[in-house]
Every structure is written in structure tokens, then in C-alpha cells.
C-alpha positions as CSV (number, residue, x, y, z in Angstrom):
1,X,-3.2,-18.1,19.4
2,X,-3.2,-17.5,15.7
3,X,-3.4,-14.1,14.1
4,X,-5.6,-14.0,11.2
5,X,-4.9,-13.0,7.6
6,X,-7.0,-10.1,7.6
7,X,-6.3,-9.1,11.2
8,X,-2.5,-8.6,10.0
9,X,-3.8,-6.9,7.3
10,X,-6.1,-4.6,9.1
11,X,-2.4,-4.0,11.3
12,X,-0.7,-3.2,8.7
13,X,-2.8,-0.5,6.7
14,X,-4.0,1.5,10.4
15,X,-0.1,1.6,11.3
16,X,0.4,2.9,7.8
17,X,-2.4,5.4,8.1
18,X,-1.1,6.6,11.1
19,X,2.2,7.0,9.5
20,X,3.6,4.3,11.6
21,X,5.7,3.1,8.6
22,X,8.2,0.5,11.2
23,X,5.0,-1.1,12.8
24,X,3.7,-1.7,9.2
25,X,7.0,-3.0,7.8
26,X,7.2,-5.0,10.6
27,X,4.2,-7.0,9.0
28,X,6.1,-7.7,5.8
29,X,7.6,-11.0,5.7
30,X,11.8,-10.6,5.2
31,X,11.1,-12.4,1.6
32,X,7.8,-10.7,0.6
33,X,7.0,-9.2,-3.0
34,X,4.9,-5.6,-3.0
35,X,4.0,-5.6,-7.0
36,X,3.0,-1.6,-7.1
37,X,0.6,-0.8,-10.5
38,X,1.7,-0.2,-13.7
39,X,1.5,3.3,-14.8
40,X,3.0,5.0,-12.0
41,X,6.6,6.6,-11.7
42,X,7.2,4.5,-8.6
43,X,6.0,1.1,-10.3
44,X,8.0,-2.3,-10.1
45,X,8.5,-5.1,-8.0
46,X,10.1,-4.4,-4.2
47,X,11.0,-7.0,-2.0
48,X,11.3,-7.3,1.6
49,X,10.5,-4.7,4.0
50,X,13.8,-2.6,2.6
51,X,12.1,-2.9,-0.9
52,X,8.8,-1.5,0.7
53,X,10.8,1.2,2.7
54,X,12.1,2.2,-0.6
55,X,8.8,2.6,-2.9
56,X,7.4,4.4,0.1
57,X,10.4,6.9,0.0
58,X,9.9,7.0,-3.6
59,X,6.1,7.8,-3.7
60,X,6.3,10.1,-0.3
61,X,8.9,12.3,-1.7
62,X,5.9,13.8,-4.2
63,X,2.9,12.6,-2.6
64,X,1.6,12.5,0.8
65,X,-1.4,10.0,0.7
66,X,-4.1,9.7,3.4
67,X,-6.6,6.5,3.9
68,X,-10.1,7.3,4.0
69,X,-11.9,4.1,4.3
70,X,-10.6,0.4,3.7
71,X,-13.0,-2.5,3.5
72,X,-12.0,-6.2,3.7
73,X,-12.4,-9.1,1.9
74,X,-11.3,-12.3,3.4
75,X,-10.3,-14.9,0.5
76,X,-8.9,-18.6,0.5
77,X,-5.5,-19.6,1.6
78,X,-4.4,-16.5,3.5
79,X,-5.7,-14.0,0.7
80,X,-7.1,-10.6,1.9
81,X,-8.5,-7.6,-0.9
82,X,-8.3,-4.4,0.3
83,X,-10.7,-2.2,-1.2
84,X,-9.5,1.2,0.1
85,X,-10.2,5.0,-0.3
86,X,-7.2,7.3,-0.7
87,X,-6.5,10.5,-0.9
88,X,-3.1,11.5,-2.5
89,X,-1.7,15.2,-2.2
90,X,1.2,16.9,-4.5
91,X,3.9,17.7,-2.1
92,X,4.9,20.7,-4.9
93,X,1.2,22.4,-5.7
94,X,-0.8,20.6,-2.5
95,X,-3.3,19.5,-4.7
96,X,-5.5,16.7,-3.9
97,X,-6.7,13.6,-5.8
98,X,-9.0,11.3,-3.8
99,X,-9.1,7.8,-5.3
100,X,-9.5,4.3,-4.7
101,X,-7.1,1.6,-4.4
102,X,-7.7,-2.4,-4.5
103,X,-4.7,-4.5,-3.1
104,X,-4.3,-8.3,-2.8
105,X,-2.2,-9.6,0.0
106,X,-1.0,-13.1,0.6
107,X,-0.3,-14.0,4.8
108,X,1.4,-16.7,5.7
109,X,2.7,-17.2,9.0
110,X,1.5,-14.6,10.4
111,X,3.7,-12.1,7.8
112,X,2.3,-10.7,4.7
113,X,4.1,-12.2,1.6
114,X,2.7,-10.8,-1.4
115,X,1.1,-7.5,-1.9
116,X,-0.4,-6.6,-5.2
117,X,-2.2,-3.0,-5.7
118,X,-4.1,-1.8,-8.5
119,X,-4.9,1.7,-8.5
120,X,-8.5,3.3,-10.0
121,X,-6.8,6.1,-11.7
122,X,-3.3,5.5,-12.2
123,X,-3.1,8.5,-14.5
124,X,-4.7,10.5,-12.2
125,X,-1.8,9.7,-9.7
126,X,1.2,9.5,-12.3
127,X,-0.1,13.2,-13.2
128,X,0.1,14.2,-9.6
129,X,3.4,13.2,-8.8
130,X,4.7,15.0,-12.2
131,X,3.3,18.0,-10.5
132,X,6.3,20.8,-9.9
């Protein structure tokens, strides 16, 4: 039987909401490409589940971030938009910023290849993890 796009999307985002971070990685294909938004401390290209391990150790170690809501929009050719609700908290003060977060993935095989996010308030965000 073959998994759907969005069905491995779906995977991947509730195992990263339940901080399940090896269950999500395990959805990244060994050559994928996560493209995190400009604007951010923790932007750039990451690839491969290591790459992806790595901006989420980057990120985490200021900001603990929550999923509130995601709704999917099933594309062409494997393409799935995430159109998710966040809430992102300064490890230093514990203030909170609840935003929104649009990502477009790319499954093939079963495997998400490419992953690009685009963030509502990216200065919101960078501000946050500045926080001390």
C-alpha cells in the first residue's frame, strides 16, 4: 500500500508536536533539503535528517515551540502546504509569541525531500530568540 504525501506529512508534524523528534526525522529522506526562512538566527539550508537534527538543536536551545493547529493542502507531484499555528516560547524570559508558519514539502517515495518554511513574523521570532 502506498502512503500518501500528505499522510507522511501529517506523520511527521504530530511526532514533532509530541516532541517525538526520531519518529519525525525518520520521515526525512537521507538526501532531503529543509530551507528554514530568512530572517532568523537559525536560517540556512540543512540537509538530511543530521542537517534537520541540527537546526532543531539550534532553534530549541532558545525557543521551545508548540503546534497549535496545522491545516493541509494537498498539491501536484507530491507537494503538501502546511499552514500551521505555532506558538514559540524564550527559553531565557518564557515569553510567548504565537504565530503562524506556512511550509512546503516535496514526498517522494514515501520520504519527504524538500521542506521550505516561511514564517508570518520572522522578526517577531528572531526578537525572541535574542531574548537573554
Amino acid at each position: 500500500m502506498t502512503v500518501s504525501g500528505k499522510d507522511v506529512v501529517r506523520e511527521f508534524v504530530d511526532a514533532f508536536a509530541r516532541g517525538d523528534i526520531d519518529s519525525a526525522l525518520g520521515h526525512l529522506a537521507a538526501d532531503s533539503l529543509v530551507d528554514e526562512a530568512d530572517g532568523l538566527q537559525f536560517s540556512g539550508r540543512y540537509h538530511g535528517p543530521d542537517g534537520f537534527k541540527k537546526l532543531l538543536d539550534t532553534m530549541g536551545s532558545r525557543l521551545e515551540a508548540s503546534v497549535d493547529g496545522c491545516d493541509y493542502v494537498v498539491g501536484d507531484d507530491g507537494v503538501v502546504i502546511t499552514k500551521m499555528a505555532l506558538t514559540f516560547s524564550s527559553r531565557a524570559t518564557g515569553r510567548k509569541l504565537p504565530t503562524r508558519v506556512t511550509e512546503l514539502y516535496t514526498v517522494q517515495n514515501g520520504k519527504i525531500v524538500h521542506l521550505d518554511s516561511f514564517y508570518k513574523d520572522p522578526a517577531g521570532v528572531a526578537a525572541l530568540y535574542a531574548e537573554n
